[in-house]
C-alpha positions in Angstrom: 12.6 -18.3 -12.7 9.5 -20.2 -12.9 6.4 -19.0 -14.9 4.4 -18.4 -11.4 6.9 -16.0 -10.8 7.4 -14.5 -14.7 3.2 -14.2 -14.7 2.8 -11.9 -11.8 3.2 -8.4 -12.2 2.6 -5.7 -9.6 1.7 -2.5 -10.5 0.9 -1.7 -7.3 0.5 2.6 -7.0 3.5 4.4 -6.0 3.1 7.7 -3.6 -0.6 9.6 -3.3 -3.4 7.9 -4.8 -5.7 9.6 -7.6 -9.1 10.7 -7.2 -11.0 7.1 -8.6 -12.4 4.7 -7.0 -10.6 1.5 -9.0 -7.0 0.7 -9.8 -5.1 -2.0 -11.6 -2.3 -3.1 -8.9 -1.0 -6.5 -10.4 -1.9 -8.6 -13.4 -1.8 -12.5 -13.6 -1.0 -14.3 -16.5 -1.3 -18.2 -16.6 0.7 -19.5 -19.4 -1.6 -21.8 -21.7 0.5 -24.6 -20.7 -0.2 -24.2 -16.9 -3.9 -23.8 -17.9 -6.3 -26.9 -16.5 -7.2 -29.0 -19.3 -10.3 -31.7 -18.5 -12.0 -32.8 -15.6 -15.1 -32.6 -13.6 -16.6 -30.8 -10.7 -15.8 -33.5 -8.7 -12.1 -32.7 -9.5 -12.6 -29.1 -8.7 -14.0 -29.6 -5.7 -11.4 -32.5 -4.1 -8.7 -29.6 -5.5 -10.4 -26.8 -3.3 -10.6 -29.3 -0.6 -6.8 -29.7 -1.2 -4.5 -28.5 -3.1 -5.8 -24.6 -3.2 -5.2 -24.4 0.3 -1.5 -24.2 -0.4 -1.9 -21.1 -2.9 -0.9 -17.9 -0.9 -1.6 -15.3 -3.6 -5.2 -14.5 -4.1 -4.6 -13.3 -7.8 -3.5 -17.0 -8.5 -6.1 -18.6 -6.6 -9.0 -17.0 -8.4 -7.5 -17.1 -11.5 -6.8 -21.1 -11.2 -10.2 -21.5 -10.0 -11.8 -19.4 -12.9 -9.5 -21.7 -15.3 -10.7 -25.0 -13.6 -14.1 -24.2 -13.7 -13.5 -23.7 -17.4 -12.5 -27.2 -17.6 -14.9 -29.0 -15.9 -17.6 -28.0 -18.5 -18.6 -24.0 -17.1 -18.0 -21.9 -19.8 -17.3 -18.7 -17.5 -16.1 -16.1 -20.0 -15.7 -13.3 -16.9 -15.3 -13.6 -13.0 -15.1 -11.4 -10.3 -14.6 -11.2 -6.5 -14.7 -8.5 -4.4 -13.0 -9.3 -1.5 -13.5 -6.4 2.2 -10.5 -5.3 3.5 -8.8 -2.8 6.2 -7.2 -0.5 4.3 -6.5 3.4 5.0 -7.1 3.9 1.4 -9.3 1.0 0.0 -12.0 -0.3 0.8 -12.3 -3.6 -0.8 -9.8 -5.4 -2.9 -11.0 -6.9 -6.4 -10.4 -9.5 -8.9 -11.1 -10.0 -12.3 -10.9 -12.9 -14.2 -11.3 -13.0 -18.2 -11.1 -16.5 -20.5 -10.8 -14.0 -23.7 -7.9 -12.3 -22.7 -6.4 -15.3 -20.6 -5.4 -12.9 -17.5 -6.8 -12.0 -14.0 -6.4 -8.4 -12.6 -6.0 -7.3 -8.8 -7.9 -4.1 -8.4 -7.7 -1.8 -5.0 -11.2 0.0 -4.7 -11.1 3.1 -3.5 -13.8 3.8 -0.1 -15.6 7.0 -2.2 -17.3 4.2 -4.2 -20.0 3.8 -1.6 -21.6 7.0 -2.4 -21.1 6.9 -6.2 -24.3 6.5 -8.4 -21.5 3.8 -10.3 -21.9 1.8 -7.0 -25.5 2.3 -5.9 -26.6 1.6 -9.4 -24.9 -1.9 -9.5 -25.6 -5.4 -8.7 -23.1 -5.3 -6.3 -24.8 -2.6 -4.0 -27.6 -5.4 -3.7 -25.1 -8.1 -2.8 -22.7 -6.3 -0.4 -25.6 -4.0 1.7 -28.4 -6.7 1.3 -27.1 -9.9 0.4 -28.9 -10.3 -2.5 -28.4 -12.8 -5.4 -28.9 -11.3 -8.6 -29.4 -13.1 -11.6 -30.0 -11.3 -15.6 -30.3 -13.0 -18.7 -28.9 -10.8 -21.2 -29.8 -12.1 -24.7 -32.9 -13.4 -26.0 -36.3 -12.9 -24.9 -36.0 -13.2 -21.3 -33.0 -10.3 -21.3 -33.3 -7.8 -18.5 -30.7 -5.2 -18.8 -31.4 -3.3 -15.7 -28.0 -2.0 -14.2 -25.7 -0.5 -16.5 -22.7 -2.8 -16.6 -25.0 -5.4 -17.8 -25.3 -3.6 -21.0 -21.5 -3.2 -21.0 -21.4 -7.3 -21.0 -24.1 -7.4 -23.6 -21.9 -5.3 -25.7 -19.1 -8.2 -25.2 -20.8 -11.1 -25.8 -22.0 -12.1 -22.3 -25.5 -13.9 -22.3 -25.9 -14.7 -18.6 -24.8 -13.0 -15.5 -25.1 -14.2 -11.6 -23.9 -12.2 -8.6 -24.2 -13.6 -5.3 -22.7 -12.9 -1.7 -20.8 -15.0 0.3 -20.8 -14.8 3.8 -18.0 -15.0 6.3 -17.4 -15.1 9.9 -17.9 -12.0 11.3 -20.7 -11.4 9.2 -19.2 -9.2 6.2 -19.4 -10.3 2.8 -17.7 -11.5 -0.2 -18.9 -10.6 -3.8 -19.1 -12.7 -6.8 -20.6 -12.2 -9.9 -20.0 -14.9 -13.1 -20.7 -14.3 -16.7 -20.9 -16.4 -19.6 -21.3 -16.2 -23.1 -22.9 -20.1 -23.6 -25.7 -19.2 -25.9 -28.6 -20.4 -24.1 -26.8 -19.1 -21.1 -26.4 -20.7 -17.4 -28.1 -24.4 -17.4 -29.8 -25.3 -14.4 -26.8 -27.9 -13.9 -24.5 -25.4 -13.7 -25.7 -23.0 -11.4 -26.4 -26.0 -9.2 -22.5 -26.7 -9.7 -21.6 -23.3 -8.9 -23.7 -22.8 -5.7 -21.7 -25.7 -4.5 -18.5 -24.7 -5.2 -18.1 -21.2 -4.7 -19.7 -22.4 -1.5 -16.3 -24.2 -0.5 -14.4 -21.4 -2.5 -15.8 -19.1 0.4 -13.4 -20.5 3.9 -10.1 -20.7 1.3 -11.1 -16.6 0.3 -12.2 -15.8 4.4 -8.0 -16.7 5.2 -7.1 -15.0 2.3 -9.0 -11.8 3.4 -8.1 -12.1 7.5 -4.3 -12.7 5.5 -4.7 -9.3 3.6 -6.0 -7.4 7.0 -3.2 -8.2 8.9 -0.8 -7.2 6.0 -2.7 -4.1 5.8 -2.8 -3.0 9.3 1.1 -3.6 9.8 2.3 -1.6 6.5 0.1 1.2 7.6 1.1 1.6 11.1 4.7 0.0 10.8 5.7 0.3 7.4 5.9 -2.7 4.8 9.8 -3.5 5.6 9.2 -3.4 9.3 5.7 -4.8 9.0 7.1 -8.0 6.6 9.4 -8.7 9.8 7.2 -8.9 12.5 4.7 -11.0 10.1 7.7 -13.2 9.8 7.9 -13.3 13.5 10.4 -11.0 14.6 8.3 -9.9 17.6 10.5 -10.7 20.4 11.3 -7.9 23.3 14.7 -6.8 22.4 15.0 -8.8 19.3 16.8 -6.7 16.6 19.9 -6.0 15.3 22.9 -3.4 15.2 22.9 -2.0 11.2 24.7 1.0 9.2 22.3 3.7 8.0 21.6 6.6 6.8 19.7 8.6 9.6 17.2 11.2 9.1 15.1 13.7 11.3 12.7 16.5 10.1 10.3 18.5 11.9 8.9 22.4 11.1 10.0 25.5 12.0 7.2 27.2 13.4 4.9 24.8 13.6 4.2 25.3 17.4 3.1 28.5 17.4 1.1 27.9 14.5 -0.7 25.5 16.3 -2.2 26.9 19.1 -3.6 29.0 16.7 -5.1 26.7 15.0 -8.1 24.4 15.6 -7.6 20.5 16.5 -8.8 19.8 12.7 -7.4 22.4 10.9 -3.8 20.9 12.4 -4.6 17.3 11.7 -5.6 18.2 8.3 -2.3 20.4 7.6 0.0 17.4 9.1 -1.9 14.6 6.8 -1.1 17.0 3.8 2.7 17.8 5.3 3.2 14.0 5.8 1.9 12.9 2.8 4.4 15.0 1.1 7.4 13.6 3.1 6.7 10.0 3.2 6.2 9.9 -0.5 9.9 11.0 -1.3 11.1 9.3 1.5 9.4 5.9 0.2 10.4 7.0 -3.6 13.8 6.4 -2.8 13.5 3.3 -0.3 13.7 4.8 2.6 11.8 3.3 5.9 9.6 5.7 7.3 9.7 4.6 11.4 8.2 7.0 13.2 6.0 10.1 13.7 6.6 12.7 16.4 4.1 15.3 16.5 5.1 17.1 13.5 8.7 15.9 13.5 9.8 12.2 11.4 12.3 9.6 11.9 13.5 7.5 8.5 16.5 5.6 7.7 18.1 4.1 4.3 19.7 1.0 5.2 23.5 0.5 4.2 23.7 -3.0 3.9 27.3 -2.4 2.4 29.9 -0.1 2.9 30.3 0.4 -0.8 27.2 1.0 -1.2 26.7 4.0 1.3 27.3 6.7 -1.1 24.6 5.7 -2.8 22.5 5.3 0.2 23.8 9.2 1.3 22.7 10.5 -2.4 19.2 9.0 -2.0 18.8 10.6 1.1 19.7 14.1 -0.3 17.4 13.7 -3.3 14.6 12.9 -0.9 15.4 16.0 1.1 15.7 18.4 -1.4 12.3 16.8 -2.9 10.4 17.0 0.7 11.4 20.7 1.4 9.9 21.7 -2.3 6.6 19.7 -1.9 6.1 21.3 1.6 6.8 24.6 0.9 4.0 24.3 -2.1 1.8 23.9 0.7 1.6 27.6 1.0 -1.8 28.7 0.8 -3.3 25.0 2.6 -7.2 25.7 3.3 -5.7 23.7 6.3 -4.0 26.9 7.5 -6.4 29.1 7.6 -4.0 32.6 6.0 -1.3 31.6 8.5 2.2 31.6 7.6 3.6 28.1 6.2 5.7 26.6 8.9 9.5 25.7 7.4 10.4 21.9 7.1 14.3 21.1 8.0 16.1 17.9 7.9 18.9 16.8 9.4 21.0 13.6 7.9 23.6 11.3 9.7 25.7 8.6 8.8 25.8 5.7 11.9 25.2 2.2 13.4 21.9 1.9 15.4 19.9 -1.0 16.8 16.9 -1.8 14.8 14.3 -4.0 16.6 11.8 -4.5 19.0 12.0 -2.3 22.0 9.7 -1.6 25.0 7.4 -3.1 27.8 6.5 -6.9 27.6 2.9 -6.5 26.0 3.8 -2.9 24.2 6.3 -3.1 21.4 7.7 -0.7 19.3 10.1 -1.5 16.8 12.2 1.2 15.8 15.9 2.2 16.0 18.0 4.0 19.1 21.6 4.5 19.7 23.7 7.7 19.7 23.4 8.6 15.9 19.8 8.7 16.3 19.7 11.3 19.1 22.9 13.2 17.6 20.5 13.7 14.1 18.3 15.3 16.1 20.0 17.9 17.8 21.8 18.6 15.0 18.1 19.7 13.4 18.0 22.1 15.9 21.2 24.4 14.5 18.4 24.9 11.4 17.6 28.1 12.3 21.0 29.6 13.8 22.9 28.3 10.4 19.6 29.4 8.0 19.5 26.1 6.2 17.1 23.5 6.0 19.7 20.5 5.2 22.1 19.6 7.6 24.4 16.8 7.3 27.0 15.9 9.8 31.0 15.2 8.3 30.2 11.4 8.6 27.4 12.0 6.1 29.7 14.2 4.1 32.7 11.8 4.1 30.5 9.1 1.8 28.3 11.8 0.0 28.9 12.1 -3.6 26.6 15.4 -3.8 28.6 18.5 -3.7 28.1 20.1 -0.3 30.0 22.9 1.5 31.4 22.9 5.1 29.4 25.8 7.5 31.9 25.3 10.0 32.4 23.4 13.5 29.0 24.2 16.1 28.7 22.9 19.6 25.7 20.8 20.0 23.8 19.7 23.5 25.3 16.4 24.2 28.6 16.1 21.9 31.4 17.3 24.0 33.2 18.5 21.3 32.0 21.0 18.6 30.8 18.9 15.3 31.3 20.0 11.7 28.0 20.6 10.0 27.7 20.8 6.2 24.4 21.7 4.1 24.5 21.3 0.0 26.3 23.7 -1.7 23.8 24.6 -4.4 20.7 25.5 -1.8 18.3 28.1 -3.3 15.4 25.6 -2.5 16.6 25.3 0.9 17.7 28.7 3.4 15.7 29.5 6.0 13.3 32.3 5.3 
């Protein structure tokens, strides 16, 4: 493995995100010996021109940069660049660069930060809403410590601080502020050096950003596995392929009549909360999310190898048995206004389907279809006559290593003969109120 690859670490959040406005998602570390020794501007500059083009990570790019800049004769001690993004979570997406501890951190900012006091009482509220430049000395007698994190970087060492915007495009705006700890300060030379090349830093972070958007958009609406493969191209009408999975449908018991009593935002907010809930033990144990239907959900976990579907089946189960807990602690949801909680079932299935791109010439839809899709779903409808809230069919059961208990052979609309149903055989979590 090369260092590139050893350096990066995502820690990247995993199911609901906390209540801040910043989070560490990945670190970079740049091993000394793949640090930039020497050079000049000039080198900087024909290597932004060039080479940096070719760096598809933006955690590597600003941290290279940072490093170069060091070489060249800037004695940056701390950078960072704030970088918009489209993001049903985030709002912009951050990096921070520090010489002292020889790392640069990717950190997802959260979109409460607008109306923080932290925010408006920053240089950066002056750069993103105005496009100001700010510049602070903050040692000697010229220091101006006027925003709070500049006394934080006085604390540190830091003597001079710039922050300045970056333009792009469409007209929204990049942030960058640079620190150093030089002890007279920025020279006049090197602010002169760093107007000109954070000015050609600027096109190389626009791709980067319009790169991260597009990610965004597809992991949200798609899903990051589905999402990856149309970004790689797989967007072809009736492009796919025929693939073992595990199959699973849930939807609520009583969710209909609950909602015509309910107002149009009262049920939006109940289904964010209900989904939420789902998709995070779904996505816990790598399962693809596909689709929502009303208050019903389609996932899958592939089996990419007959020996490995038991292990597949057991994932499914756990996620299950998780999903019907988490919903049922929605009892009591503002959302619902006193109303009875509605019941969450899931039905699992064991069976080839197509997965790909389906639908008219300029509408797409990649999802899966095939006869184990629709049987999972009417087998979600024997919920309420068998009073559980797992169901497996006996292909499920034949390659489950949980224990689970036959409830007998039950017609269902479509199959012409009667299918044997099983649920899991310790279900206390799970019987239908």
């Amino acid at each position: 493995m090369s260092d590139r690859n050893q350096a990066a670490v995502d820690t990247s959040p995993r199911g609901p995100v906390p209540n801040d406005f910043l989070q560490v998602s990945k670190i970079f570390e740049r091993p000394e010996s793949r640090r930039p020794r020497g050079g000049t501007p000039d080198d900087v500059r024909l290597w932004l021109q060039g080479p940096a083009r070719r760096i598809e990570d933006t955690i590597e790019l600003v941290d290279e940069v940072s490093w170069r800049l060091v070489a060249a004769g800037i004695k940056l001690v701390r950078v960072v660049i704030s970088l918009p993004t489209l993001h049903p979570q985030f709002l912009n997406t951050g990096y921070r660069w520090f010489r002292t501890l020889g790392r640069c951190e990717e950190t997802r900012i959260g979109h409460g930060i607008r109306d923080s006091a932290m925010f408006k009482n920053s240089p950066m509220h002056r750069v993103f809403l105005y496009g100001e430049t700010v510049r602070r000395r903050l040692s000697g007698e010229n220091a101006r410590l006027d925003f709070p994190i500049l006394h934080e970087l006085a604390t540190e060492g830091v003597t001079d601080y710039l922050a300045m915007p970056l333009e792009l495009s469409d007209g929204r705006r990049i942030a960058v502020t640079l620190a150093t700890d030089q002890e007279y300060g920025f020279s006049r030379s090197d602010l002169i050096t760093l107007e000109s090349l954070i000015g050609l830093l600027a096109p190389l972070l626009e791709i980067h950003v319009m790169r991260s958007i597009t990610r965004n958009l597809l992991n949200a609406y798609l899903g990051p596995e589905i999402g990856r493969r149309v970004l790689a191209g797989e967007i072809e009408r009736g492009r796919g392929e025929t693939m073992r999975a595990v199959i699973w449908f849930c939807d609520l018991r009583g969710f209909t009549a609950l909602a015509e009593r309910l107002k149009a935002e009262s049920i939006v907010a109940f289904l964010d909360a209900y989904f939420e809930r789902v998709v995070a033990a779904v996505h816990a144990r790598d399962g693809q999310v596909l689709k929502f239907l009303g208050d019903g959900l389609i996932a899958v976990f592939p089996v990419p190898d007959v020996e490995l579907a038991a292990n597949a089946t057991r994932r499914a189960c756990e996620a299950a048995s998780t999903a019907v807990v988490e919903v049922d602690r929605l009892a009591g949801h503002p959302a619902l206004g006193g109303e009875s909680l509605p019941l969450l079932c899931v039905s699992l299935h064991v069976g080839d389907v197509f997965y790909g791109n389906i639908g008219a010439a300029d509408r797409l839809d990649f999802t899966v279809i095939g006869p184990a899709v629709n049987l999972v779903a009417r087998v979600d409808q024997l919920s309420k006559t068998l009073k559980r809230r797992i169901l497996m069919t006996a292909d499920f059961a034949r390659v489950c290593g949980e224990k689970l208990e036959s409830l007998g052979r039950h017609a269902v609309p479509g199959v012409s003969e009667p299918i044997e149903i099983f649920g899991l055989a310790v279900d206390a979590n799970c019987a239908v109120r």
